[in-house]
C-alpha positions as CSV (number, residue, x, y, z in Angstrom):
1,X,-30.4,21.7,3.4
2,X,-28.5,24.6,2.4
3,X,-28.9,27.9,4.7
4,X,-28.2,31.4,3.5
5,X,-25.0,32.5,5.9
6,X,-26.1,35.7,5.6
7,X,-29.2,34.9,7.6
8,X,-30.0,36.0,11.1
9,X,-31.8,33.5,12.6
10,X,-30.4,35.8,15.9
11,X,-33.3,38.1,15.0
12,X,-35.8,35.6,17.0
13,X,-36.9,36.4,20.5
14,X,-35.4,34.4,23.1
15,X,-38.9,32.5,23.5
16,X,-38.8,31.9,19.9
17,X,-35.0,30.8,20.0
18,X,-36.4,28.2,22.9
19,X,-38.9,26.5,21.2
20,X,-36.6,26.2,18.4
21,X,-33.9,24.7,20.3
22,X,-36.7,22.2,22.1
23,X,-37.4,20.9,18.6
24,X,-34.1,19.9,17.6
25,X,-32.1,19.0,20.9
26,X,-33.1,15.8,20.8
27,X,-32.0,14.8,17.3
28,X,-29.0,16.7,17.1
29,X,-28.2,14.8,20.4
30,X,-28.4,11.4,19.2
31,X,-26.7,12.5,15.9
32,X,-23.7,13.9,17.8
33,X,-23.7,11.2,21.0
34,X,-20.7,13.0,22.5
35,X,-22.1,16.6,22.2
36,X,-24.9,18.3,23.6
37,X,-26.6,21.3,21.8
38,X,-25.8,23.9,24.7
39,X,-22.5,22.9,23.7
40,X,-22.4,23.9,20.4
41,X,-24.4,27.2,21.2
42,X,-20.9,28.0,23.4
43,X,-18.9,27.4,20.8
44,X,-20.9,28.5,18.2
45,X,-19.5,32.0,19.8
46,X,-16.0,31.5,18.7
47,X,-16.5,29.1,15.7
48,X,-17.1,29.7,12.3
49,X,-17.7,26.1,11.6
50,X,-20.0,25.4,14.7
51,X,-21.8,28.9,14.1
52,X,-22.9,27.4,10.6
53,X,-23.5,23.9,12.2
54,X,-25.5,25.9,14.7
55,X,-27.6,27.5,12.1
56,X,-28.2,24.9,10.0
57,X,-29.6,22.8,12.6
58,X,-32.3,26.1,13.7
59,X,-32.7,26.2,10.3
60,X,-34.4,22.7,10.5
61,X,-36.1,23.5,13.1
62,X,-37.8,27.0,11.6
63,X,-38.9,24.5,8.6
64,X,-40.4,22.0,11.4
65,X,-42.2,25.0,13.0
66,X,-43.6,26.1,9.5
67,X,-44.7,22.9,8.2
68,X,-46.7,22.3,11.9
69,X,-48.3,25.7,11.7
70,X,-49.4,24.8,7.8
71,X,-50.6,21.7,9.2
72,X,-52.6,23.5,11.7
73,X,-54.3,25.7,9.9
74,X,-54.8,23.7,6.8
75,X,-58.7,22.4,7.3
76,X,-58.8,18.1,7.2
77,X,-59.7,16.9,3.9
């Protein structure tokens, strides 16, 4: 999935942020065994590379929230 690096994902509310982050940690963990995600938000500070990584993954995880809001309030069928 291809983000925009333009976008400011950084505009969410730390609630927001924190929900995002709780639907992600756990894959991004167990793609990256030797990493944690609090670890790439540090250096996501000084990275350019882990910034992007960083935003790609909340990226997934803003599409995640989407398609579980659609599914909500789409009526059964």
């Amino acid at each position: 999935m291809r983000t925009d690096p333009h976008q400011h994902l950084d505009a969410a509310g730390a609630w927001d942020r924190t929900y995002l982050e709780s639907l992600i940690r756990e894959d991004y963990e167990r793609c990256h065994p030797d990493d944690t995600l609090d670890d790439l938000k540090r250096r996501a500070s000084f990275s350019k590379e882990d910034r992007g990584l960083l935003r790609d993954w909340l990226a997934v995880a803003a599409a995640r929230a989407a398609a579980a809001c659609t599914a909500k309030a789409s009526p059964p069928r």
